[in-house]
mmCIF file as Biopython writes it, N, C-alpha, C and O atoms, coordinates in Angstrom:
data_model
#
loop_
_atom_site.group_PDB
_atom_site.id
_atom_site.type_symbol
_atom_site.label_atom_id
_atom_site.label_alt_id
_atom_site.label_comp_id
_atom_site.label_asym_id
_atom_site.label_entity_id
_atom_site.label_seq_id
_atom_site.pdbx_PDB_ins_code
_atom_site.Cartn_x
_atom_site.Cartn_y
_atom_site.Cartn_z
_atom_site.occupancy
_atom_site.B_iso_or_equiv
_atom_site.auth_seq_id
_atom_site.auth_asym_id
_atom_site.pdbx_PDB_model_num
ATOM 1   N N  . UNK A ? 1  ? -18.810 68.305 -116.703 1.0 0.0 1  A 1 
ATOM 2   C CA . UNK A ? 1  ? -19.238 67.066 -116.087 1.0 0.0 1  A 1 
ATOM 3   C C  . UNK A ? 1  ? -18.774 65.916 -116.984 1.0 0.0 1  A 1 
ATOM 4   O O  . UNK A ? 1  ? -18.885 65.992 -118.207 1.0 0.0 1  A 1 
ATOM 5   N N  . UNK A ? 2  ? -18.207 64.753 -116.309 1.0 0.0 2  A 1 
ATOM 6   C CA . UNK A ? 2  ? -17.782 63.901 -116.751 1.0 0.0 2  A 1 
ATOM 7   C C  . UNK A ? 2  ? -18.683 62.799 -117.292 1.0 0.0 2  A 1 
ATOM 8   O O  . UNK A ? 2  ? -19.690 62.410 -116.700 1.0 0.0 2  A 1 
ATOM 9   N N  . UNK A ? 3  ? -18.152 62.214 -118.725 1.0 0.0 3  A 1 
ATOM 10  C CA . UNK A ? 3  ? -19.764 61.212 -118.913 1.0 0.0 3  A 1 
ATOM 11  C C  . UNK A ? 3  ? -20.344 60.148 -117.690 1.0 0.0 3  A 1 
ATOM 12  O O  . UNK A ? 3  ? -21.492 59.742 -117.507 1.0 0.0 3  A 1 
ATOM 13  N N  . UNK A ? 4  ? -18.823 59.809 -116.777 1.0 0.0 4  A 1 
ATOM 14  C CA . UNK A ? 4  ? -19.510 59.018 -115.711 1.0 0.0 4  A 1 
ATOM 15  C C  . UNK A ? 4  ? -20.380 59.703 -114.899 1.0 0.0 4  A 1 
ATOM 16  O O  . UNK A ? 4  ? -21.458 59.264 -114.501 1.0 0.0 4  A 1 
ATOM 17  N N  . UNK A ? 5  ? -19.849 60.923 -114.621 1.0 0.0 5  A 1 
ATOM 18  C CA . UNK A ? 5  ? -20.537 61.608 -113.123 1.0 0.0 5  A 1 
ATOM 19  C C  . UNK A ? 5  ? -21.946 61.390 -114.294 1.0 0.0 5  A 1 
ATOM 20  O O  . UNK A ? 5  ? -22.637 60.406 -114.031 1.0 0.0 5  A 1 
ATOM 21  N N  . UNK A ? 6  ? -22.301 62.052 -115.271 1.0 0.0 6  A 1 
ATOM 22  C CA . UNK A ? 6  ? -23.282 62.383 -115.795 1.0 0.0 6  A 1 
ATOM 23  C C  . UNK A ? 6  ? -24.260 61.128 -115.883 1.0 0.0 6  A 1 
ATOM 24  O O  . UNK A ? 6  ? -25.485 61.233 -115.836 1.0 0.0 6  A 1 
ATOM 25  N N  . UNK A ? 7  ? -23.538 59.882 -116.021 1.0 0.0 7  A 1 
ATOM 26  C CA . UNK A ? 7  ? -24.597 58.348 -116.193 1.0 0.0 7  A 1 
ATOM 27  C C  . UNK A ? 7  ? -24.840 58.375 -114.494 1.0 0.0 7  A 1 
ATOM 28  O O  . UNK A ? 7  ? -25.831 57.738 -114.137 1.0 0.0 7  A 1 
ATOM 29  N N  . UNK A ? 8  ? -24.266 58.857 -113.706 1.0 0.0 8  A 1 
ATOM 30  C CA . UNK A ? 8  ? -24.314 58.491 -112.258 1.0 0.0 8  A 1 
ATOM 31  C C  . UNK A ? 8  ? -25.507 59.051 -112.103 1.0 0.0 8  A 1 
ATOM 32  O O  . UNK A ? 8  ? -26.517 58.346 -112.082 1.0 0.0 8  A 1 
ATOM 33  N N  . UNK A ? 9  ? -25.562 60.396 -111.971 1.0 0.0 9  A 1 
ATOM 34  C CA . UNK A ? 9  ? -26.468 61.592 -111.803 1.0 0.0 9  A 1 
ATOM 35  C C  . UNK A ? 9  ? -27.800 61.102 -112.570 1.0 0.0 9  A 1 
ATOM 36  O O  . UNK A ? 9  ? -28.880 61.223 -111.990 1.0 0.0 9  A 1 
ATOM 37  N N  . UNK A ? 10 ? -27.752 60.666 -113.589 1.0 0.0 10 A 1 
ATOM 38  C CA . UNK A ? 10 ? -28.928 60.266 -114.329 1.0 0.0 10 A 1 
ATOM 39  C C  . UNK A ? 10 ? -29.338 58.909 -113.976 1.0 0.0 10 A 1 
ATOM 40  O O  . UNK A ? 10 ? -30.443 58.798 -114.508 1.0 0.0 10 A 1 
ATOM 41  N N  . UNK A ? 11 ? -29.014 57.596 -113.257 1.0 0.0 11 A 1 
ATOM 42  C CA . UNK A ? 11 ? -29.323 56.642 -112.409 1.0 0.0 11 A 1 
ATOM 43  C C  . UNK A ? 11 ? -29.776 56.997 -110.847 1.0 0.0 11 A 1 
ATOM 44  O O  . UNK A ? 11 ? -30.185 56.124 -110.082 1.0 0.0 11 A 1 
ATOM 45  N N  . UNK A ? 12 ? -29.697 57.856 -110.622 1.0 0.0 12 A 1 
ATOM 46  C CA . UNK A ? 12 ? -30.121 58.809 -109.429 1.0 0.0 12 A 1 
ATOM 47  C C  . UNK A ? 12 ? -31.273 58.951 -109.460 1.0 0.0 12 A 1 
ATOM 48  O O  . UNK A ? 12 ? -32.255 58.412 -108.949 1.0 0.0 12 A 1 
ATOM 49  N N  . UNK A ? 13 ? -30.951 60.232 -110.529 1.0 0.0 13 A 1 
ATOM 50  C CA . UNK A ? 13 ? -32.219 60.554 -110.668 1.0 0.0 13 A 1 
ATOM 51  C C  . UNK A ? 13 ? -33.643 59.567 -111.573 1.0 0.0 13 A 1 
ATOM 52  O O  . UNK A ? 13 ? -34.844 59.834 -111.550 1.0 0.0 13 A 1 
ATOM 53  N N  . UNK A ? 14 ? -33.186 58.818 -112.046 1.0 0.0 14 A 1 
ATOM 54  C CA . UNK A ? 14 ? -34.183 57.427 -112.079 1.0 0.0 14 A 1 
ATOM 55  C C  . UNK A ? 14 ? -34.539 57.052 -111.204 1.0 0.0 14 A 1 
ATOM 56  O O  . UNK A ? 14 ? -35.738 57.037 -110.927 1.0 0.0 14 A 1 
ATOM 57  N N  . UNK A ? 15 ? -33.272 56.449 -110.172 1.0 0.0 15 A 1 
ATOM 58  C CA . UNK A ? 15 ? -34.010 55.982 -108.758 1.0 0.0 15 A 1 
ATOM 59  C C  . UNK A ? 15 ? -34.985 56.860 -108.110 1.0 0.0 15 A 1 
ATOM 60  O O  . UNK A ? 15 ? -36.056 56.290 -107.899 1.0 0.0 15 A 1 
ATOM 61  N N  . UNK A ? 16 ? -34.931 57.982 -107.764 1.0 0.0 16 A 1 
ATOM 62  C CA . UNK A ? 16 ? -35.267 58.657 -107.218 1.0 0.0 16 A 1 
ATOM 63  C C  . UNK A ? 16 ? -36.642 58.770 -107.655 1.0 0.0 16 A 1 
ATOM 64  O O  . UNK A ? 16 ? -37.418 59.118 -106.765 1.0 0.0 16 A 1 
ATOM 65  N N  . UNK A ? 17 ? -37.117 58.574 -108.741 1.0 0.0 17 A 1 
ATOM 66  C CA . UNK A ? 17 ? -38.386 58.536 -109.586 1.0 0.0 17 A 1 
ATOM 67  C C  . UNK A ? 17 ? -38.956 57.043 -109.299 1.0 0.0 17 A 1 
ATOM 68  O O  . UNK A ? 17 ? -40.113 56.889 -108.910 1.0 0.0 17 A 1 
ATOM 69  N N  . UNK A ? 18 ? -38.327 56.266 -109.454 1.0 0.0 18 A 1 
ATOM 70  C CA . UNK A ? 18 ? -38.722 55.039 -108.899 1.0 0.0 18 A 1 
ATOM 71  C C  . UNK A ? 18 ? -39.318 54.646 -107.606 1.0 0.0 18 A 1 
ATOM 72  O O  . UNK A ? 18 ? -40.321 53.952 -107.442 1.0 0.0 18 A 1 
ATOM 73  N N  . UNK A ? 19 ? -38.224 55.428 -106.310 1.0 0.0 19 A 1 
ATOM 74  C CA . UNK A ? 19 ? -38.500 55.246 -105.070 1.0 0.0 19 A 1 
ATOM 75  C C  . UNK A ? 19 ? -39.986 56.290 -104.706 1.0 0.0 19 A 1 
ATOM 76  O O  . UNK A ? 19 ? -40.671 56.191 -103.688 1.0 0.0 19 A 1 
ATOM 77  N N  . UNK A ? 20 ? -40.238 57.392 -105.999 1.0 0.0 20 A 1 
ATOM 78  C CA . UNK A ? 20 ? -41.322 58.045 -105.404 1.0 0.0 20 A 1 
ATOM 79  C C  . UNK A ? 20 ? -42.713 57.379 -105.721 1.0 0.0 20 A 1 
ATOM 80  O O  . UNK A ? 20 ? -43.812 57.453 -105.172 1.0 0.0 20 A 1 
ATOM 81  N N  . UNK A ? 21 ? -42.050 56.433 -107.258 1.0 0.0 21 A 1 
ATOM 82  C CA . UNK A ? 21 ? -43.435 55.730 -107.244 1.0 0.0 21 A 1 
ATOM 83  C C  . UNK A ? 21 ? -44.145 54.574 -106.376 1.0 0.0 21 A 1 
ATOM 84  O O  . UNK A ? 21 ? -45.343 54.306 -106.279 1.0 0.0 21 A 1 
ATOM 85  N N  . UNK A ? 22 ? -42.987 53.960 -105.760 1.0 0.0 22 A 1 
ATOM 86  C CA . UNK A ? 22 ? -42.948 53.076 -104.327 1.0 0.0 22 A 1 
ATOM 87  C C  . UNK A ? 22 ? -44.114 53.394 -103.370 1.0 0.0 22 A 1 
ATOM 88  O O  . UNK A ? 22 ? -45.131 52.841 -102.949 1.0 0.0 22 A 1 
ATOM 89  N N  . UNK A ? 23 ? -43.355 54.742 -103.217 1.0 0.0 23 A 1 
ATOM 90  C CA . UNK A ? 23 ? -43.921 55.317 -102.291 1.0 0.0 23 A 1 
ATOM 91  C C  . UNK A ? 23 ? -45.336 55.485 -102.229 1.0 0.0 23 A 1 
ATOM 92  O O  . UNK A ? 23 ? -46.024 55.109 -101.280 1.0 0.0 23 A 1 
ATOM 93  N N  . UNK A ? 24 ? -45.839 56.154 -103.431 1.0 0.0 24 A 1 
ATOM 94  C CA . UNK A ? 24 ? -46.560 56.679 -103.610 1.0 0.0 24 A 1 
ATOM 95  C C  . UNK A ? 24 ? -47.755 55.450 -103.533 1.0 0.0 24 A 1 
ATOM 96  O O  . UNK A ? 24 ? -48.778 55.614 -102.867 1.0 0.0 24 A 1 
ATOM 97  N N  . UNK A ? 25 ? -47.419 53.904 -104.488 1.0 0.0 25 A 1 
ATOM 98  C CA . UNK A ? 25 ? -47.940 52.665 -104.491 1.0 0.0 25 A 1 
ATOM 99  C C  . UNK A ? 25 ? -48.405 52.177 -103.400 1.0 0.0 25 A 1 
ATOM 100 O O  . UNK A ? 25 ? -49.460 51.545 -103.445 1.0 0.0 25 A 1 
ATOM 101 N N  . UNK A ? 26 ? -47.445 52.435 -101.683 1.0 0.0 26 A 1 
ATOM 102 C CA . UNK A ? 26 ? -47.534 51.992 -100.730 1.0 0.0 26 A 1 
ATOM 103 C C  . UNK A ? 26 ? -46.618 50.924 -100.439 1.0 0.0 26 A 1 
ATOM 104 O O  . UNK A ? 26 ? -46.589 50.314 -99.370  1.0 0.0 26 A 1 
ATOM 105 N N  . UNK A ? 27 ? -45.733 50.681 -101.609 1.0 0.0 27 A 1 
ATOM 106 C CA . UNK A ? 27 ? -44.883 49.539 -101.277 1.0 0.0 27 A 1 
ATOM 107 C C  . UNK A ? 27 ? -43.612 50.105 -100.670 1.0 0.0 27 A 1 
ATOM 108 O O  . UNK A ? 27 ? -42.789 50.705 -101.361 1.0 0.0 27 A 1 
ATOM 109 N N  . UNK A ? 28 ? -43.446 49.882 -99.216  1.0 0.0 28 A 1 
ATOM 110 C CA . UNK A ? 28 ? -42.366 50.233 -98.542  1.0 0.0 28 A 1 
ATOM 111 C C  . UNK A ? 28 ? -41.076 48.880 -98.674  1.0 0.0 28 A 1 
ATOM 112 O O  . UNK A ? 28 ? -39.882 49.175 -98.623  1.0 0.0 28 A 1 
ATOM 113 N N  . UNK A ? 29 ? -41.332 48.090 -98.767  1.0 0.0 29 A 1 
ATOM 114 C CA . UNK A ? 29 ? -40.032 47.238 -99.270  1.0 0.0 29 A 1 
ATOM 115 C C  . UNK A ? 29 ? -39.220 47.605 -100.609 1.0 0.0 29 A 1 
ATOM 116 O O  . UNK A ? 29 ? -37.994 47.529 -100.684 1.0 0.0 29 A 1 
ATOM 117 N N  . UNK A ? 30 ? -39.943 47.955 -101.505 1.0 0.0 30 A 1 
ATOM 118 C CA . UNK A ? 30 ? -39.487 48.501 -102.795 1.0 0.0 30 A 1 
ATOM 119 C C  . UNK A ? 30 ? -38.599 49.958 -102.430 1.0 0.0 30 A 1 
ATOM 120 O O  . UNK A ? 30 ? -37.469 50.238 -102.830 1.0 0.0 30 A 1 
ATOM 121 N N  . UNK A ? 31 ? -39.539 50.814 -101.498 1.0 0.0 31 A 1 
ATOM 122 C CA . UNK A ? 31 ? -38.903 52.384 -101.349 1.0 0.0 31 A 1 
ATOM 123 C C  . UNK A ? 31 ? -37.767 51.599 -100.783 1.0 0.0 31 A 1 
ATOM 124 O O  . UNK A ? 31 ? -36.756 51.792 -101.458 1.0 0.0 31 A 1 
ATOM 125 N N  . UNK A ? 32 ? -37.601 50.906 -99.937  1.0 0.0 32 A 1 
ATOM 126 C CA . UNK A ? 32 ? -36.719 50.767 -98.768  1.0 0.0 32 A 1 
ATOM 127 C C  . UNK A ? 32 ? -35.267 50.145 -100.089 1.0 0.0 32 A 1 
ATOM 128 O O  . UNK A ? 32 ? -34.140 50.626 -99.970  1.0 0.0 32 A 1 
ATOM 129 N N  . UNK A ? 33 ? -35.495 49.338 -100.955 1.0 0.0 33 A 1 
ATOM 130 C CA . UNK A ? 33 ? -34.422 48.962 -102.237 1.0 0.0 33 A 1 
ATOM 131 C C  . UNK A ? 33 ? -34.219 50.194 -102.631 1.0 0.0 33 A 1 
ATOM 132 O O  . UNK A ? 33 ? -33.434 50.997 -102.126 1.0 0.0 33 A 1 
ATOM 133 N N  . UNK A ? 34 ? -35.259 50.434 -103.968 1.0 0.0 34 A 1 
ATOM 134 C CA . UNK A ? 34 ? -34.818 52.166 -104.272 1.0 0.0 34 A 1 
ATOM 135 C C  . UNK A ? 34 ? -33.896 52.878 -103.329 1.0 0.0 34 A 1 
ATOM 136 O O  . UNK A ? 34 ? -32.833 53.367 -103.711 1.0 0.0 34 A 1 
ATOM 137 N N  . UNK A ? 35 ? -34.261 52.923 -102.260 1.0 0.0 35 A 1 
ATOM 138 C CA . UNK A ? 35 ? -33.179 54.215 -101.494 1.0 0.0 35 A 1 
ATOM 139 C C  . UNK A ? 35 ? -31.908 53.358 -101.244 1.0 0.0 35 A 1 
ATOM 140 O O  . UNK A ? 35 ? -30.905 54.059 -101.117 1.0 0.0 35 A 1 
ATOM 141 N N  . UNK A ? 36 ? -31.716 52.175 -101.152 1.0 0.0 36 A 1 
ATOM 142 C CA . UNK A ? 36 ? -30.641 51.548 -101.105 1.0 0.0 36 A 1 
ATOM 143 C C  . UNK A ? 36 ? -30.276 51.509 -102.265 1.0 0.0 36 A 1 
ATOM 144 O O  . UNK A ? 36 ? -29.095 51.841 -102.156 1.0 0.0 36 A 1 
ATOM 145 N N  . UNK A ? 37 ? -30.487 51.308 -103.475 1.0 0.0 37 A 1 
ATOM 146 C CA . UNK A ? 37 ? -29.529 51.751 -104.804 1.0 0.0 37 A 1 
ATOM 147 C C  . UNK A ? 37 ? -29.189 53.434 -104.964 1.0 0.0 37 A 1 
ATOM 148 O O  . UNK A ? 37 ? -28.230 54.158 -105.232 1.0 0.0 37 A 1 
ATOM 149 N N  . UNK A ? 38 ? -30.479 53.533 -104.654 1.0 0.0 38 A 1 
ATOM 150 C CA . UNK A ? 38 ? -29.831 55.414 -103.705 1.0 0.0 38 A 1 
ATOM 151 C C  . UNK A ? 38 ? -28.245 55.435 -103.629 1.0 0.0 38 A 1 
ATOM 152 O O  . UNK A ? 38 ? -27.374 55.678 -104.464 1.0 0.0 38 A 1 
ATOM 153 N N  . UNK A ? 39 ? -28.230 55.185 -102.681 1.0 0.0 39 A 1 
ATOM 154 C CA . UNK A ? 39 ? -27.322 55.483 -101.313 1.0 0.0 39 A 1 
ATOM 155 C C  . UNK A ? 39 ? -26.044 54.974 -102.363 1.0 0.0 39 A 1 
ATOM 156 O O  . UNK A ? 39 ? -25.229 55.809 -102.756 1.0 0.0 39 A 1 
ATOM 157 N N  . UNK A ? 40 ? -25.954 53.635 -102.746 1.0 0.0 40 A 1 
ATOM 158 C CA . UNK A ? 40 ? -25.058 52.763 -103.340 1.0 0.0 40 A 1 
ATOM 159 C C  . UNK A ? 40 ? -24.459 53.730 -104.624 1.0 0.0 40 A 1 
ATOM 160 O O  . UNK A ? 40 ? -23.315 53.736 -105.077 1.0 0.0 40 A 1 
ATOM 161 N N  . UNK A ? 41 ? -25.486 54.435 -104.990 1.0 0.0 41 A 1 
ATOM 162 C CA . UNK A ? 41 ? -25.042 55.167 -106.239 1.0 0.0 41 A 1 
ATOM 163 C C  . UNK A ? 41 ? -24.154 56.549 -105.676 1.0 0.0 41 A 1 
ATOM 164 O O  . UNK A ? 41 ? -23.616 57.474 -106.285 1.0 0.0 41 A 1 
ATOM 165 N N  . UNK A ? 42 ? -24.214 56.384 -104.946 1.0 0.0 42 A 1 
ATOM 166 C CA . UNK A ? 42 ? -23.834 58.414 -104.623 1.0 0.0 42 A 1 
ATOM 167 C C  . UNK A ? 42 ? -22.888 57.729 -103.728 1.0 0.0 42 A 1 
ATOM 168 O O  . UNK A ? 42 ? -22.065 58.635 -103.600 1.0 0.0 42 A 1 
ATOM 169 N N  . UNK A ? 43 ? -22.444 56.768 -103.031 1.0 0.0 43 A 1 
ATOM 170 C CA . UNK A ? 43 ? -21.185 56.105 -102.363 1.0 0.0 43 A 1 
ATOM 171 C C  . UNK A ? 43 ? -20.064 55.834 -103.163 1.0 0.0 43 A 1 
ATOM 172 O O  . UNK A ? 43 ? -18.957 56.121 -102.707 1.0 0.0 43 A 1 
ATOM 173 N N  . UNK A ? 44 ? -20.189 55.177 -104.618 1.0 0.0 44 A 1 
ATOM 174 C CA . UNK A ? 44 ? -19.898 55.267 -105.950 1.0 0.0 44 A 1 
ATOM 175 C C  . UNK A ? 44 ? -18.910 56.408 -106.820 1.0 0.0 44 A 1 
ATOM 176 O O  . UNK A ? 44 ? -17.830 56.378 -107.409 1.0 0.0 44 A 1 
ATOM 177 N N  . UNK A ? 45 ? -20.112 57.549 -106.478 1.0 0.0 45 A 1 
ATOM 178 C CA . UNK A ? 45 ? -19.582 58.821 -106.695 1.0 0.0 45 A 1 
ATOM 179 C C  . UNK A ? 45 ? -18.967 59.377 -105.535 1.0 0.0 45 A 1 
ATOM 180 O O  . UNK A ? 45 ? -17.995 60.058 -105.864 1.0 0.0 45 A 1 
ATOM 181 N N  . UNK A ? 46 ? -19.120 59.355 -104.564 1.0 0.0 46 A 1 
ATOM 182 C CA . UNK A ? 46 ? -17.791 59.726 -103.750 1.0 0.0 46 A 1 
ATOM 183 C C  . UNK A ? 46 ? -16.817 58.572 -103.956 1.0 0.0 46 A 1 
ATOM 184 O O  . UNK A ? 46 ? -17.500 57.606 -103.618 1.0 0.0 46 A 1 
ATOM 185 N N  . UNK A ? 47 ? -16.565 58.474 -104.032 1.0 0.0 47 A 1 
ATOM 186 C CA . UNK A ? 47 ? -15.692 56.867 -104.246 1.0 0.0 47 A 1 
ATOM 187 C C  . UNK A ? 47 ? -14.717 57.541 -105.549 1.0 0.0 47 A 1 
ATOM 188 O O  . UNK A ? 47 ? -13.573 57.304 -105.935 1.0 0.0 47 A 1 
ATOM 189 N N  . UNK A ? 48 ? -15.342 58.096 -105.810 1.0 0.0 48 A 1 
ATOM 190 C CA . UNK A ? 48 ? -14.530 58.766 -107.319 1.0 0.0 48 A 1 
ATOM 191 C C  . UNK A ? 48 ? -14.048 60.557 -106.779 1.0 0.0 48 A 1 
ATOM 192 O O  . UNK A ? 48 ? -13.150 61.206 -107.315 1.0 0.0 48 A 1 
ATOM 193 N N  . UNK A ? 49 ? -14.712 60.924 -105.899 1.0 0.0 49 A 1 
ATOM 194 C CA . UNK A ? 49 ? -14.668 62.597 -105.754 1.0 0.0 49 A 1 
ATOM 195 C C  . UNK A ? 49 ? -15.352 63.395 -106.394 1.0 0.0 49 A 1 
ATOM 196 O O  . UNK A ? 49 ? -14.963 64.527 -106.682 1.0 0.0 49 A 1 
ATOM 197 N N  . UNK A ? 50 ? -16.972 62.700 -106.845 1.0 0.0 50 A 1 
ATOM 198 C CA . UNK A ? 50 ? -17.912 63.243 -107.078 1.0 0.0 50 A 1 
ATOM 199 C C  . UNK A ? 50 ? -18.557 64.444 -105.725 1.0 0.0 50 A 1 
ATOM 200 O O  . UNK A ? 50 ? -18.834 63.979 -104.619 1.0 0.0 50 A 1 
ATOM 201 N N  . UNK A ? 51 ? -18.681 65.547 -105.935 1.0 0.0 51 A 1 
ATOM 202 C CA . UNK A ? 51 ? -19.742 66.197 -104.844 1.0 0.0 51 A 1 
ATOM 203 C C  . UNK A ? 51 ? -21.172 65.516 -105.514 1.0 0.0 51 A 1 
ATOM 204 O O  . UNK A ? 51 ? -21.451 65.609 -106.709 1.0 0.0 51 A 1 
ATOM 205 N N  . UNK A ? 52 ? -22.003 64.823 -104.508 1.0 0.0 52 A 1 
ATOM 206 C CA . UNK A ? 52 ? -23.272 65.027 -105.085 1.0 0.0 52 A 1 
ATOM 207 C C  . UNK A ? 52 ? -24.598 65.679 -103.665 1.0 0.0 52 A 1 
ATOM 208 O O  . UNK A ? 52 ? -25.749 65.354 -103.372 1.0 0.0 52 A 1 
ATOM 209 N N  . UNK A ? 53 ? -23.687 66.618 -103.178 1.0 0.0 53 A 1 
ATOM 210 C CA . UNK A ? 53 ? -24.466 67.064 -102.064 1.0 0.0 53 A 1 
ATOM 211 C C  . UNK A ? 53 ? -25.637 67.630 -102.684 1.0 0.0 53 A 1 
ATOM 212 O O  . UNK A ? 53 ? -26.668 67.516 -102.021 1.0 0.0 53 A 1 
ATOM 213 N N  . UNK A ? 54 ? -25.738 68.291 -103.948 1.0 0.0 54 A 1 
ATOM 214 C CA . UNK A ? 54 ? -27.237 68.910 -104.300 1.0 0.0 54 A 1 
ATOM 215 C C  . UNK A ? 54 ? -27.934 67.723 -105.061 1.0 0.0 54 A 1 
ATOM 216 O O  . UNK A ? 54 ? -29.154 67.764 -105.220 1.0 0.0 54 A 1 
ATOM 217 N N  . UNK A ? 55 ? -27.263 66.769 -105.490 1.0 0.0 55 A 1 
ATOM 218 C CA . UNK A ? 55 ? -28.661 65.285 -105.783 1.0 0.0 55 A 1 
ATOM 219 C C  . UNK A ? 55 ? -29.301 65.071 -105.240 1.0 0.0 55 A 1 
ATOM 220 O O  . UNK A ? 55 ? -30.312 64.910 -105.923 1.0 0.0 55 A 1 
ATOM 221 N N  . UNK A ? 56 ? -29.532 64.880 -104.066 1.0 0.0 56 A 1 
ATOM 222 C CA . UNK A ? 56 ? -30.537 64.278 -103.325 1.0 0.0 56 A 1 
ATOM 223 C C  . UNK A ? 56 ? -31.091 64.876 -101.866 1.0 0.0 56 A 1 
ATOM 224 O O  . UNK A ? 56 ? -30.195 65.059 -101.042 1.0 0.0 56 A 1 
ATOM 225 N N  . UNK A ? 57 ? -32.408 65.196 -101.447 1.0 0.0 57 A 1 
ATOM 226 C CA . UNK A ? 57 ? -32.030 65.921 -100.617 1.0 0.0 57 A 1 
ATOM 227 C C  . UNK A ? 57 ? -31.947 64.825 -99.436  1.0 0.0 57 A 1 
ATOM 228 O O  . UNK A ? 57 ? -32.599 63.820 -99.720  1.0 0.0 57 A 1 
ATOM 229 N N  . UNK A ? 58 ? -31.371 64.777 -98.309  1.0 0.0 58 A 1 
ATOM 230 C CA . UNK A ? 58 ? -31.208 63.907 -97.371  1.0 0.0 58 A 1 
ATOM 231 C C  . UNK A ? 58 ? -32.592 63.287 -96.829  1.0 0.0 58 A 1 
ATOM 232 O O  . UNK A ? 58 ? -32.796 62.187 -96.318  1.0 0.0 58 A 1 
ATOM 233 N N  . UNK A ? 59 ? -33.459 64.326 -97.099  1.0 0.0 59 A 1 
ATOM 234 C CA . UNK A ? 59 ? -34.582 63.632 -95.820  1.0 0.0 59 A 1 
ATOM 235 C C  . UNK A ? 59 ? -35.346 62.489 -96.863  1.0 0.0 59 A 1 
ATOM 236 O O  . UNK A ? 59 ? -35.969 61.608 -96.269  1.0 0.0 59 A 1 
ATOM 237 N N  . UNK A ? 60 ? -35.349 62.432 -98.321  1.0 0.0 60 A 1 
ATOM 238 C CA . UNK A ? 60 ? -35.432 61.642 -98.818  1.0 0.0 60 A 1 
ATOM 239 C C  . UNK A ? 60 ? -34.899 60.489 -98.481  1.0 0.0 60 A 1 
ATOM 240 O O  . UNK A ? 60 ? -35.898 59.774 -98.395  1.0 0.0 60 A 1 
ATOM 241 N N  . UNK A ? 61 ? -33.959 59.810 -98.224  1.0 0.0 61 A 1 
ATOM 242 C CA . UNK A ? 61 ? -33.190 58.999 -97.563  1.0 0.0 61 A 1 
ATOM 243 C C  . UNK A ? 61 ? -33.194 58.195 -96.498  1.0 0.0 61 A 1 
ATOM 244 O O  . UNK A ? 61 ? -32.876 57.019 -96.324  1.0 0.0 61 A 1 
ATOM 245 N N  . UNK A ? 62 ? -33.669 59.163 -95.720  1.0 0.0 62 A 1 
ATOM 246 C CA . UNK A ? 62 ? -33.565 59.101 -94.520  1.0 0.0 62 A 1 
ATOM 247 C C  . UNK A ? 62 ? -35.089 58.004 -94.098  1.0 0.0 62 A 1 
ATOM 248 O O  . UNK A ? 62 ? -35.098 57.083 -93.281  1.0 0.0 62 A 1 
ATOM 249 N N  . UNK A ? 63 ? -36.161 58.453 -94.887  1.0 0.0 63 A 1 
ATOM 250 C CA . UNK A ? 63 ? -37.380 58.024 -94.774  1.0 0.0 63 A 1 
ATOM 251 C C  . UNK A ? 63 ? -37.476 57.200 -96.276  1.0 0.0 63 A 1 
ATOM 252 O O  . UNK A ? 63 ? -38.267 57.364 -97.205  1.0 0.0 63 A 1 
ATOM 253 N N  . UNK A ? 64 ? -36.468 56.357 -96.136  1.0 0.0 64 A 1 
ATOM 254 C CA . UNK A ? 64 ? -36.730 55.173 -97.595  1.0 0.0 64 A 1 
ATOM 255 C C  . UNK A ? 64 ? -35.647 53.888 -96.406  1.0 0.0 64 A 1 
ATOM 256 O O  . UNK A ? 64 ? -34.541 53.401 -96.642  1.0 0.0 64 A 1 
ATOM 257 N N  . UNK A ? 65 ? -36.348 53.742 -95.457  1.0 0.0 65 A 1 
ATOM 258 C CA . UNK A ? 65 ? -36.049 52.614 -94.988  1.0 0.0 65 A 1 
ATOM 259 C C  . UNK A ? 65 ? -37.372 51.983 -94.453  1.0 0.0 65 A 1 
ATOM 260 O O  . UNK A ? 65 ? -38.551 52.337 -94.455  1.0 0.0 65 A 1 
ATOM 261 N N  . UNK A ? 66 ? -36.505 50.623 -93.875  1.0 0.0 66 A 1 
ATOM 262 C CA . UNK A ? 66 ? -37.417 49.965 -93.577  1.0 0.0 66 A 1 
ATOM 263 C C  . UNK A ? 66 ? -37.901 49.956 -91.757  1.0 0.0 66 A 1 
ATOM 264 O O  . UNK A ? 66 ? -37.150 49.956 -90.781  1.0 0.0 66 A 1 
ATOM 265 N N  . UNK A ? 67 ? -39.057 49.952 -91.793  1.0 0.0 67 A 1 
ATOM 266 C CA . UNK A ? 67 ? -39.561 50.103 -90.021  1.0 0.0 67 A 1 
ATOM 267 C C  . UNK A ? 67 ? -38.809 49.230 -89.326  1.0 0.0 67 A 1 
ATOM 268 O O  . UNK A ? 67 ? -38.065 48.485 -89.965  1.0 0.0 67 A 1 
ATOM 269 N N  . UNK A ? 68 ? -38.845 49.163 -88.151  1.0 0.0 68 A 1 
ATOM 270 C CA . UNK A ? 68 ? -38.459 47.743 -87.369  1.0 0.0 68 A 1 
ATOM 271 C C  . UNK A ? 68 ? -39.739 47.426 -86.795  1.0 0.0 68 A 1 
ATOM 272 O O  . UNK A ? 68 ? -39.876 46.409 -86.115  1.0 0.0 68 A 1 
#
């Protein structure tokens, strides 16, 4: 693993700790950022030809937006 993939993977997985404490707080505007630096980070890494299909699992994602 490359030191980038490796700072990538480890800003991930920060976010990902972040967006659960969001969550967990009740603040859905915050989850709804968190999963958007999400997303931004692992776009990044494909952007390079990172796989990061086992980082994150999707349904995480999926439910870090915002309602309408």
């Amino acid at each position: 693993m490359s030191e980038f993939e490796a700072v990538l993977r480890g800003q991930v997985a920060d976010g990902l700790k972040t967006l659960d404490q969001a969550r967990r707080a009740g603040h859905d505007y915050e989850v709804h950022l968190h999963g958007a630096r999400i997303r931004d980070l692992l776009d990044m890494a494909a952007r390079h030809g990172i796989d990061t299909g086992e980082w994150v699992d999707p349904a995480v994602l999926e439910s870090a937006t915002l309602g309408d």
